[in-house]
N, C-alpha and C positions, 0 to 999 in steps of 0.2 A: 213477209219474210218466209222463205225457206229454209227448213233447216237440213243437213245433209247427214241424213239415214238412208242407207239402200234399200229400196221398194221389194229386189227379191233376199233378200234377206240375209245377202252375201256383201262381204266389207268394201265398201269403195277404196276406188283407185286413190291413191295419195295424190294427189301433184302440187307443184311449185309453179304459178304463172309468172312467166317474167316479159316484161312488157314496156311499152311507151305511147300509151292511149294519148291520140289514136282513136278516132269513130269504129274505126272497125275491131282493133284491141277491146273498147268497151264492150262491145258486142260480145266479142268471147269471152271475156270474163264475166257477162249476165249470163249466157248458156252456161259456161259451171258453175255458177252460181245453182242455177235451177236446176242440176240436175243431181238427183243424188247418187247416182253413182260413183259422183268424183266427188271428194273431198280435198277441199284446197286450203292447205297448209299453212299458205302465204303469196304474198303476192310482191315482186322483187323487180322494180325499176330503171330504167336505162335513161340515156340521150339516142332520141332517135327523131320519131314524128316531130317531137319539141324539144327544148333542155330536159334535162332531169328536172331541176324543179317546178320542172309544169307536170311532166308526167305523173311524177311522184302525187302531186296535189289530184290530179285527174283519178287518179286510182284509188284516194283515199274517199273524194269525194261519189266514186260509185259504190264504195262499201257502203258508207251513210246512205246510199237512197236504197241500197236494198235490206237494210238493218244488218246486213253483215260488220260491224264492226271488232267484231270478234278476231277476224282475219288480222293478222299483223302486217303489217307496210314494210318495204326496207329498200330506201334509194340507193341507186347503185352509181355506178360511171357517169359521168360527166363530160364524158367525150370516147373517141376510140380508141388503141391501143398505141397506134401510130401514125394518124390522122386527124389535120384539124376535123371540128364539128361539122355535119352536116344535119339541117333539119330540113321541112316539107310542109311549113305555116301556107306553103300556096296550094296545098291539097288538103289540110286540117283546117286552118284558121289559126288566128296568131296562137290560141290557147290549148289547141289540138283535138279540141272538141265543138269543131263550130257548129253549134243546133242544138245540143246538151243543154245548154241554159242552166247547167248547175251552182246551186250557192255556192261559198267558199265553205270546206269542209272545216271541220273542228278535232277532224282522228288528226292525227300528225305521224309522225315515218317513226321506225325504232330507232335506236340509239346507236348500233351497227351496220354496216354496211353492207348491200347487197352478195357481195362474195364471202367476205367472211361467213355471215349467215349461211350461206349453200355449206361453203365447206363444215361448218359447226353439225348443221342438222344433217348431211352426208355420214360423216362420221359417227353422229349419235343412234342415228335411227340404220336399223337390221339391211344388212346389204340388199337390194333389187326390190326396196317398199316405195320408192321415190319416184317419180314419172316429173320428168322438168319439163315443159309449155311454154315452146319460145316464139313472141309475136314482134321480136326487134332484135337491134341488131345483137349480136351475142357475147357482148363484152364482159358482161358479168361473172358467166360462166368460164371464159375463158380466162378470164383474172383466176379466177377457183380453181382451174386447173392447173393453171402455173405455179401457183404456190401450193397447191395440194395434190399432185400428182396421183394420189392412193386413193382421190372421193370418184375416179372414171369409175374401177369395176364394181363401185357402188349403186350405181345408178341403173333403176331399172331400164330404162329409159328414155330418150327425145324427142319430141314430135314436134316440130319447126316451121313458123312460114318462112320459107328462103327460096332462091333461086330460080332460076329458068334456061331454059333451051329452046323449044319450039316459040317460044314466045317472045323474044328477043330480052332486051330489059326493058324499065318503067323509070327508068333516071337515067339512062344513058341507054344507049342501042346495044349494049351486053348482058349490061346487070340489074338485076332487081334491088331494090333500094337496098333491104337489111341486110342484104351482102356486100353492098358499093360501101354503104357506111361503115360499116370494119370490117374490111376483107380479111384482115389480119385473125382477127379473132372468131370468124368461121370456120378459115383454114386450121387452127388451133382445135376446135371445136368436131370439125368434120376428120381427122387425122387422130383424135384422140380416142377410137374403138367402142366406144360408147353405141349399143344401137340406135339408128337417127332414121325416124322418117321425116323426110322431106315434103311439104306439101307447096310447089315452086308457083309461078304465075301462070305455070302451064293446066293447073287442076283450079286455082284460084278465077280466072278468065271464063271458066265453063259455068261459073254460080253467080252470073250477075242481079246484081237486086233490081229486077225490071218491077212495073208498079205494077203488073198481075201479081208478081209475089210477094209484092211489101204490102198488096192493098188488103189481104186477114191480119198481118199483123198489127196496121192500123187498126182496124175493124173490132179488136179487141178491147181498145180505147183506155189502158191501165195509162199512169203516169211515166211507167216504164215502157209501154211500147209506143206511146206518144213520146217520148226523146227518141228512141230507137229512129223511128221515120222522120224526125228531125233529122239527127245526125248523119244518117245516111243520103237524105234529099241536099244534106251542103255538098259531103263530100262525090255524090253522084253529077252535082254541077260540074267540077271540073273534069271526071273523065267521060262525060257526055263532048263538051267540048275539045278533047284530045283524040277518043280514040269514035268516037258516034254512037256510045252504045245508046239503050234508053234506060240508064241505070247502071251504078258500078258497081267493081267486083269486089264482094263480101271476102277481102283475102283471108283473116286473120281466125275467122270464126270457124274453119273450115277443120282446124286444127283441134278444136275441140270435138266437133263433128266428126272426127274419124276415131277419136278413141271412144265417143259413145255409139256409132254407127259404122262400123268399120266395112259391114259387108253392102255398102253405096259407095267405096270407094275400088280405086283399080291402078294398079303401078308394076313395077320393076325395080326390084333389086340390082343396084349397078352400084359402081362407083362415081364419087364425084371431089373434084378436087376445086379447089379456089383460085382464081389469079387475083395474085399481091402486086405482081410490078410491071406488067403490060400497060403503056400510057392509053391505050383504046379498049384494054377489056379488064381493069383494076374491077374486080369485084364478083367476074363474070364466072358461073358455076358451070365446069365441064362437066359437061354428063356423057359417061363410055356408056352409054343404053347397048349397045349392039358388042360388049368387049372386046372392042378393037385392040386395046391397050395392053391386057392381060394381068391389071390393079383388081386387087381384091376386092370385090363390092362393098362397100360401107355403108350406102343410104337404100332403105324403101324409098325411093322416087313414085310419088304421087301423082299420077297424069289424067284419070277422068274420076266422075262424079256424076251422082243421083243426082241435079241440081234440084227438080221438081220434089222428091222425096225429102231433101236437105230442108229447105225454105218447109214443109210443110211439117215436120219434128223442131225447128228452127221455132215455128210459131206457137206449136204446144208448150213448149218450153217457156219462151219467157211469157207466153199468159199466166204464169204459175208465181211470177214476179210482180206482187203489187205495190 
C-alpha cells in the first residue's frame, strides 16, 4: 500500500475518478493510486464498458488489491441521459476486466448516488480544490450539473478521455466510444465552461502497449503488475485484430499521465462541440483546431505524446504497488 503524501512537500492535487473499468480505467486508477501527488477523494461510477453494477464492483475490488479501502465508492448512472445502454463486453469481457482474475470484493458502494455526491462535496469543499478524472462516458457529472447549475465555477477542473478527429471513431466511423454512449451528456458537460482538457483517440493511438513496453512492467513481477499484463494482453487481442497494431492503445491512463507529466504532452486550445442527432455522426466530437467557426475555445485538445517517456514513469509508478 501506498499512502498519498507529496514527495516535494507541496499538497496534492484533489481529484474525483469517475469511471467504468475497464482494463484500461483500472490502470489509471493504479497510476493515482501510486502517485502522491494526487490525492483521490473518491472514486464515482458509471454504465459504460459494462453495467454499473459491474463497474461499480470492478472498482471497489481494485481498492482491496491495493489496500486502499479507505477510498469511498459511489455508483452512479445506470444508462444515458437519452439513450438506451450501450456496453463493450467484446473488447473487455463479460465482467470488464478480462485478465484481472480478481476475487469478489467485500468494500460495497456508499449509500448515495454518484451525482448527488459530486454536487455535495462540490459545494462543501473551497471553490477550484477539485480536479474531476473522467474515463467514461460523462453522465454523472452532467446529472450534477443539471440539478446543480452553481457546482460548474467550482470545479477546478476536467481532464477527460473523449473524442477524436484525426482518428476517426472506435464504435462507429465518427465517434469514440465515451462520446457515442452519451452524446447528450458530453454536450452538457463540454458547453458547461468548466476548463476541460480533452485527451481524444487522437493522443490515445500514439501510446500503444507494444510488448517492448509492457515487457519491464512484467519484469517487475508484483501481483499488481502481473494483472496489469494480464488485462491489457485480453484487451490488446482484440485491437490487434481490428486495427493490426502489436498491442493496444492504453486510452484511459493517459489522463492521469498528463496531470502528473504534463510537459510529455502537446495540444491546442480550440473548441469542440458534440453531435446529438446526426443518424451517421451521434456522438462525433467537432473539433474547429484551425477556427474556422469563430466558437470560443473550450477544450485543451490533446494531440501528441512522450509514448516512450509515458510507459517508462507508467512503470516506476505501479512497481510502487505491491
Amino acid at each position: 500500500m501506498m499512502t498519498q503524501a507529496s514527495s516535494t512537500g507541496t499538497a496534492p492535487r484533489r481529484i474525483v475518478i469517475d469511471t467504468d473499468p475497464g482494463q484500461d480505467d483500472a490502470v489509471a486508477i493504479l497510476l493515482a493510486l501510486a502517485s502522491p501527488e494526487l490525492a483521490v477523494e473518491a472514486i464515482t461510477t458509471v454504465a459504460g464498458n459494462v453495467p454499473v453494477a459491474l463497474t461499480t464492483k470492478n472498482a471497489c475490488a481494485l481498492l482491496e488489491l491495493t489496500g486502499r479501502t479507505d477510498i469511498p465508492v459511489f455508483a452512479g448512472a445506470a444508462r444515458p441521459l437519452h439513450r438506451a445502454p450501450i456496453s463493450a463486453e467484446h473488447v473487455h469481457g463479460e465482467t470488464g476486466m478480462a485478465g484481472a482474475n480478481l476475487p469478489e470484493p467485500t468494500l460495497r458502494p456508499q449509500a448515495i448516488d454518484a451525482a448527488t455526491y459530486l454536487v455535495d462535496l462540490l459545494r462543501r469543499e473551497p471553490e477550484g480544490t477539485i480536479t474531476l478524472v473522467c474515463l467514461g462516458p460523462m453522465t454523472n457529472l452532467a446529472l450534477a450539473l443539471t440539478h446543480a447549475p452553481d457546482i460548474a465555477s467550482r470545479i477546478a477542473g476536467i481532464v477527460a478521455m473523449g473524442g477524436a478527429q484525426r482518428e476517426g471513431g472506435n464504435i462507429t466511423p465518427t465517434a469514440e466510444f465515451n462520446f457515442f454512449v452519451d452524446p447528450h451528456a458530453a454536450r452538457i458537460v463540454m458547453r458547461s465552461g468548466i476548463p476541460i482538457t480533452l485527451l481524444p483517440l487522437d493522443v490515445t493511438h500514439r501510446a500503444i502497449a507494444t510488448p517492448a513496453r509492457l515487457k519491464p512492467i512484467a519484469a517487475v513481477g508484483s501481483p499488481v503488475t502481473d494483472m496489469v499484463v494480464r488485462m491489457l494482453g485480453a484487451e490488446d487481442r482484440f485491437e490487434k485484430q481490428k486495427y493490426g497494431w502489436e498491442g493496444g492503445a492504453l486510452h484511459d491512463p493517459l489522463t492521469i499521465g498528463f496531470l502528473l507529466w504534463p510537459q510529455l504532452f502537446a495540444g491546442l486550445r480550440c473548441n469542440v462541440e458534440i453531435e446529438v442527432d446526426a443518424p451517421l455522426c451521434v456522438g462525433q466530437s467537432v473539433v474547429d483546431l484551425w477556427n474556422v467557426t469563430n466558437r470560443v475555445p473550450n477544450a485543451l485538445w490533446i494531440n501528441d505524446v512522450d509514448a516512450d517517456a509515458f510507459y517508462s514513469l507508467l512503470t516506476e509508478r505501479l512497481a510502487l504497488l505491491d
